[in-house]
N, C-alpha and C positions, 0 to 999 in steps of 0.2 A: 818354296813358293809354288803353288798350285796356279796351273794357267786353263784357263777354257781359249775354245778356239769355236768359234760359232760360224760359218759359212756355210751356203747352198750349193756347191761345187765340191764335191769329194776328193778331188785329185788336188786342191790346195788344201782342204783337210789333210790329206795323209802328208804331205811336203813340209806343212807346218810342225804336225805330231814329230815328224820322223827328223825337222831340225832343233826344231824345240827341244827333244828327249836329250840330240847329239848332243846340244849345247849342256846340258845337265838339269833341265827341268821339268818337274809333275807336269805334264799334261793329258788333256780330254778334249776330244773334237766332237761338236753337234753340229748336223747337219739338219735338225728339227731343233727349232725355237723354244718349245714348249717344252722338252726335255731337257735345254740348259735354264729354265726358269727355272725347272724345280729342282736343279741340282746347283745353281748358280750360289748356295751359300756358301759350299765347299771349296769356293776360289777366292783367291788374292786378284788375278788380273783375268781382263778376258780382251779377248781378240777378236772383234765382228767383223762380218762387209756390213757393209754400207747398203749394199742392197743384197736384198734376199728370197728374190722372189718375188712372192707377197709382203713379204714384210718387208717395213721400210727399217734400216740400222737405226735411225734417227728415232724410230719410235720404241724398239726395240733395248736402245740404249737408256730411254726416260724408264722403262718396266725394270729393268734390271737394278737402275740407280734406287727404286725404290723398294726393290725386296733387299739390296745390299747397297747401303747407301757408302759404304767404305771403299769398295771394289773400284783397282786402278784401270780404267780403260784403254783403250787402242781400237783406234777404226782404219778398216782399210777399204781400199775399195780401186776398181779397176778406171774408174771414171777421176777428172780432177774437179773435186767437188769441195778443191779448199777454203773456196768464200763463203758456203753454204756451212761448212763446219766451224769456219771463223764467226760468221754472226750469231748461231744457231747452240752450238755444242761446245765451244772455246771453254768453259768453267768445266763440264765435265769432262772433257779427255786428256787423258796425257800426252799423246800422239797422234798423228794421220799419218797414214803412210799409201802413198797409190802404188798398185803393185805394176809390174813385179816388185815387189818387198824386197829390200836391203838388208840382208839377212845381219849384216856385220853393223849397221847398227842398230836394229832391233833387238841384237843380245845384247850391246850399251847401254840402250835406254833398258830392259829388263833386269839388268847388271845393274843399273842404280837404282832401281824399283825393289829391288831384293835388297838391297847394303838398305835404301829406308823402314821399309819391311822388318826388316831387321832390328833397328836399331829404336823402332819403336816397341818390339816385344823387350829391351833391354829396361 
């Protein structure tokens, strides 16, 4: 399973790569938008904030759903912005998570994101 990890803070970049990898999975961090668009078919899941900057995750998230309309998401974000993702983005993500990130179960929810992953190429 291939994960992107898209944030504008580098130092949750490398934290995420460098749990992620631990855990046992492909991943790639962008820290530019534009670069995981055009690499974003290469992934199974992707990992956003919520905000980025300039970009908004929430807009960020509709671009993405429509170059890879399969890809499982997960948004995160430092703010609790769970009603805005409950009214707005409920149908496409599989998670929110406000960090600091729970790192024990986010390989859960990855862990069964993989076993379905899976068991659709069967």
């Amino acid at each position: 399973m291939n994960i992107a990890v898209i944030d504008d803070d580098i130092l949750a970049l490398r934290l995420f790569r460098d749990t992620l990898e631990h855990m046992g999975y492909s991943c790639k961090i962008f820290n530019n938008t534009e670069t995981a668009l055009q690499e974003i078919d290469k992934f199974d899941v992707v990992l956003l904030d919520y905000h980025l900057g300039r970009v908004n995750g929430k807009d960020l998230l509709k671009k993405i759903k429509s170059l890879k309309e399969d890809i499982v998401a997960i948004m995160i974000s430092g703010y609790m912005i769970q009603n805005i993702i409950n009214r707005d983005l409920k149908d496409q993500l599989y998670a929110f998570y406000t960090k600091p990130v729970d790192f024990d179960k986010l390989k859960m929810d990855l862990d069964a994101i993989n076993a379905c992953l899976k068991d659709k190429e069967l």
